[in-house]
Structures are given as structure tokens and as C-alpha cells.
N, C-alpha and C positions, 0 to 999 in steps of 0.2 A: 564046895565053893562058899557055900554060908557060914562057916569059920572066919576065911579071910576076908569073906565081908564085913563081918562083926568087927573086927580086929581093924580092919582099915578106917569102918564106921568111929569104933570107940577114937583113933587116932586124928580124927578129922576127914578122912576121904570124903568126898561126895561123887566117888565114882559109882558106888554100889546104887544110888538113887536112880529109881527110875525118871525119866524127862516129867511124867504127870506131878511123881513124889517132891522132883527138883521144884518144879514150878510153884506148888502148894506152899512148899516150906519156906521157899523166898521170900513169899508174899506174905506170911505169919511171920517174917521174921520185918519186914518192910512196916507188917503195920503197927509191931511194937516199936520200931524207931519210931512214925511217926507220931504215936503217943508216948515216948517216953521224958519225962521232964527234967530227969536228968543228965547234965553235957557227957558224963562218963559212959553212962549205959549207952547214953548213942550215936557215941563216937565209935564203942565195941559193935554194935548192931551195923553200922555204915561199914566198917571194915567184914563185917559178917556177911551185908547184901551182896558186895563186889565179890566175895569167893563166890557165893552164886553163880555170880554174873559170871566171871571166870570161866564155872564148870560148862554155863548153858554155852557160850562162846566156844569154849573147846571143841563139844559137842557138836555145834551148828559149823565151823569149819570142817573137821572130821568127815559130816554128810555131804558137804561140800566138795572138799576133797577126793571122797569116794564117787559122787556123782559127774566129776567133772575131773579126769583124771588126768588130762591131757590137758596144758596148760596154754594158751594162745599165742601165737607168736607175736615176738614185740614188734611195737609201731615203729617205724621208717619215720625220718625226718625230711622225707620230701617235701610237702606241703603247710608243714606248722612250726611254729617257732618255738613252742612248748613241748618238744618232742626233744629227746635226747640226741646229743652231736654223736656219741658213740657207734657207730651202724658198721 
């Protein structure tokens, strides 16, 4: 497995990161935006945090997902008007 990690690393994945490694690297990469004084470099860095964010998102649904597997059943519009007509 540590081939296809390198390989997916070198191509951009941030799947192979671990949540700690995710979290770290965001934050080095969050604080060169915030000092960077050039608009280029941190327009590249802004678009760099949001993959982050992305990965951690993916991520934090996924456990969500698995923790809650069974989805709830939809509200009835019997008593609200902000409930869908569809039932």
C-alpha cells in the first residue's frame, strides 16, 4: 500500500494523510496564506485550504455516515407550513 500512497501523494491525494497529519498541514498551509504578501501565492494557498477542507468534510461525513446508517424518516406536513406538500 505505501507505493500507491506515494503515487497518489505525489499526484495530489490527501487521502493517504492521516486526520492528525490532515489537520497539521492545513494549518501550515492556512498560516502561509495568512502571511503571504503576495495576491498570487494566496489566491494558490486559498484554493489549497478548501482541498483541505474538502478532504476533512469527506471524511467527517463518511463517520457520519457509518455511525448513523439508517437515515430518518421525512417530516409530515401536518402541523408546519415549512414542511413539504409532497407526503
Amino acid at each position: 500500500m505505501g507505493l500507491f500512497d506515494s503515487v497518489s501523494r505525489a499526484l495530489g491525494s490527501l487521502r493517504p494523510l492521516s486526520d492528525q497529519e490532515l489537520e497539521d498541514e492545513r494549518e501550515a498551509v492556512r498560516e502561509r496564506y495568512v502571511f503571504s504578501a503576495d495576491v498570487e501565492t494566496a489566491d494558490a494557498l486559498y484554493h489549497e485550504m478548501h482541498r483541505y477542507d474538502e478532504e476533512m468534510t469527506r471524511r467527517a461525513n463518511e463517520a457520519y455516515a457509518s455511525e448513523h446508517p439508517n437515515p430518518p424518516e421525512p417530516r409530515r406536513r401536518e402541523h408546519g407550513w415549512y414542511l413539504p406538500n409532497d407526503d
